[in-house]
C-alpha positions as semicolon CSV with decimal commas, in nm:
position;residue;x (nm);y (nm);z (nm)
1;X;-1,019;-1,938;0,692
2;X;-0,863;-1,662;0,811
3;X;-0,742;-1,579;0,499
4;X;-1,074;-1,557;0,341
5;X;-1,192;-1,327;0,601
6;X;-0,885;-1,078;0,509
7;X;-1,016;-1,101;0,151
8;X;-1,393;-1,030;0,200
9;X;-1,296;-0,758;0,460
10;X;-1,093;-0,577;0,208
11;X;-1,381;-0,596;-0,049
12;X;-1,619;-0,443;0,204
13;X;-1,305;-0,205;0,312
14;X;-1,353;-0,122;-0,107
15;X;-1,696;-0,072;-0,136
16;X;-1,697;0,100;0,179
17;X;-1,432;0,394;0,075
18;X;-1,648;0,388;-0,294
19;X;-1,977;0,476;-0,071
20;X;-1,756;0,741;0,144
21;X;-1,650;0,890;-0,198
22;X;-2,022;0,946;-0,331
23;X;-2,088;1,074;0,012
24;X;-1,805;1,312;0,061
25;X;-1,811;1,451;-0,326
26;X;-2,218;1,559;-0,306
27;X;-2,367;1,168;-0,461
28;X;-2,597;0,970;-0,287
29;X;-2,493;0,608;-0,242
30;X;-2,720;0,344;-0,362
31;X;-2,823;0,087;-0,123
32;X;-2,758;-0,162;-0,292
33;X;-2,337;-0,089;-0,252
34;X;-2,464;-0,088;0,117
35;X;-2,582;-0,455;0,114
36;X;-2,291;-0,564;-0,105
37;X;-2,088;-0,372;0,158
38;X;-2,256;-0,574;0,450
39;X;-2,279;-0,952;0,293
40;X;-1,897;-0,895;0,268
41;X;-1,877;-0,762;0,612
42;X;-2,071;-1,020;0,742
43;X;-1,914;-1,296;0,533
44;X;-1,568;-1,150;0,652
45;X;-1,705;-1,233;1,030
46;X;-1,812;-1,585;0,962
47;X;-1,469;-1,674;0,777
48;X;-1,284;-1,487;1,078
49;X;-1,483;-1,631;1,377
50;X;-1,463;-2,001;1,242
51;X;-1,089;-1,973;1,149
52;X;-1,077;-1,886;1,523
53;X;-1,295;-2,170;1,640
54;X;-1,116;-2,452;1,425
55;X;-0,723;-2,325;1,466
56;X;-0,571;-2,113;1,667
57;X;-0,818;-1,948;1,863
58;X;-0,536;-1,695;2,028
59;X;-0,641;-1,398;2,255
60;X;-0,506;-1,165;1,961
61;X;-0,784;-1,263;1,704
62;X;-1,047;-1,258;1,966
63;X;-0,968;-0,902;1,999
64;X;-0,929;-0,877;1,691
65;X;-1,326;-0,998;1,628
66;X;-1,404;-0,733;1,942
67;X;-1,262;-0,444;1,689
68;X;-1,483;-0,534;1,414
69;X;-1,814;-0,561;1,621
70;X;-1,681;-0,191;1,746
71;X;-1,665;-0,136;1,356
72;X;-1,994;-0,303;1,278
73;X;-2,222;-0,120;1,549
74;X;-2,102;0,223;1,382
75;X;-2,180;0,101;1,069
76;X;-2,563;0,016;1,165
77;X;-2,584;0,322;1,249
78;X;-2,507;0,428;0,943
79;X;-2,744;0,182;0,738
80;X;-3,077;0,265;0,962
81;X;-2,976;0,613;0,847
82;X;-2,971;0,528;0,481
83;X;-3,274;0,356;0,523
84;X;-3,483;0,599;0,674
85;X;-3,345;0,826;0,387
86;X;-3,164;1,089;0,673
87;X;-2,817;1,228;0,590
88;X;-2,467;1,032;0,681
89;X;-2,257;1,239;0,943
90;X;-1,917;1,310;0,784
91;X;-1,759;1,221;1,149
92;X;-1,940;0,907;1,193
93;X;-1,816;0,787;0,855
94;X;-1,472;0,859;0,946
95;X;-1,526;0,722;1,291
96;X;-1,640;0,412;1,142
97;X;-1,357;0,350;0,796
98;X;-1,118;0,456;1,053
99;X;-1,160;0,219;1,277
100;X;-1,229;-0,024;0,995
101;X;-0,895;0,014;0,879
102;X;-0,723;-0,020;1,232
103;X;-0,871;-0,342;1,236
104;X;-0,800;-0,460;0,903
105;X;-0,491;-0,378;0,993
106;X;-0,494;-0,550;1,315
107;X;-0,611;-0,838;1,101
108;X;-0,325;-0,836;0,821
109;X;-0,090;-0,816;1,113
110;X;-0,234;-1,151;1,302
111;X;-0,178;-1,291;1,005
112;X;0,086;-1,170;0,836
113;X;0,341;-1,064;1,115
């Protein structure tokens, strides 16, 4: 399960740095890359949180789960933005793919290392 979650967090982690591109080169991205971006995320989560529940629910992926809902709050932020139609901040999009990545790297590493 865990596994899967890797997978559908590095779509999002794709989709995500395509809808930082638009943003950082002048586009505007659409919304619907935002809710492909967030049924991944959220799929990602699910996957993640019931590998942890059926295996080995270590201390590690807990935190692990902590650094993406750290990851998810900024990017709420960022989608009531996009709704209302107001601007992205530049930091907070850094903010929040660079602290995506930490974790999906925190995640590739409970798994992997």
């Amino acid at each position: 399960m865990a596994v899967v979650s890797l997978f559908a967090f590095l779509f999002a982690a794709v989709v995500g740095g395509f809808m930082a591109y638009l943003h950082f080169t002048g586009g505007k991205s659409p919304l619907a890359a935002s809710v492909v971006h967030g049924f991944f995320v959220a799929a990602g989560f699910i996957f993640l949180i019931v590998g942890l529940v059926k295996g080995d629910a270590s201390a590690f992926g807990w935190w692990i789960v902590a650094a993406f809902v750290v990851v998810a709050l900024g990017g709420a932020y960022l989608l009531s933005r996009h709704l209302r139609q107001e601007p992205w901040p530049g930091a907070v999009i850094l903010a929040h793919g660079g602290a995506a990545v930490l974790a999906l790297a925190l995640l590739a590493y409970g798994l992997l290392g």
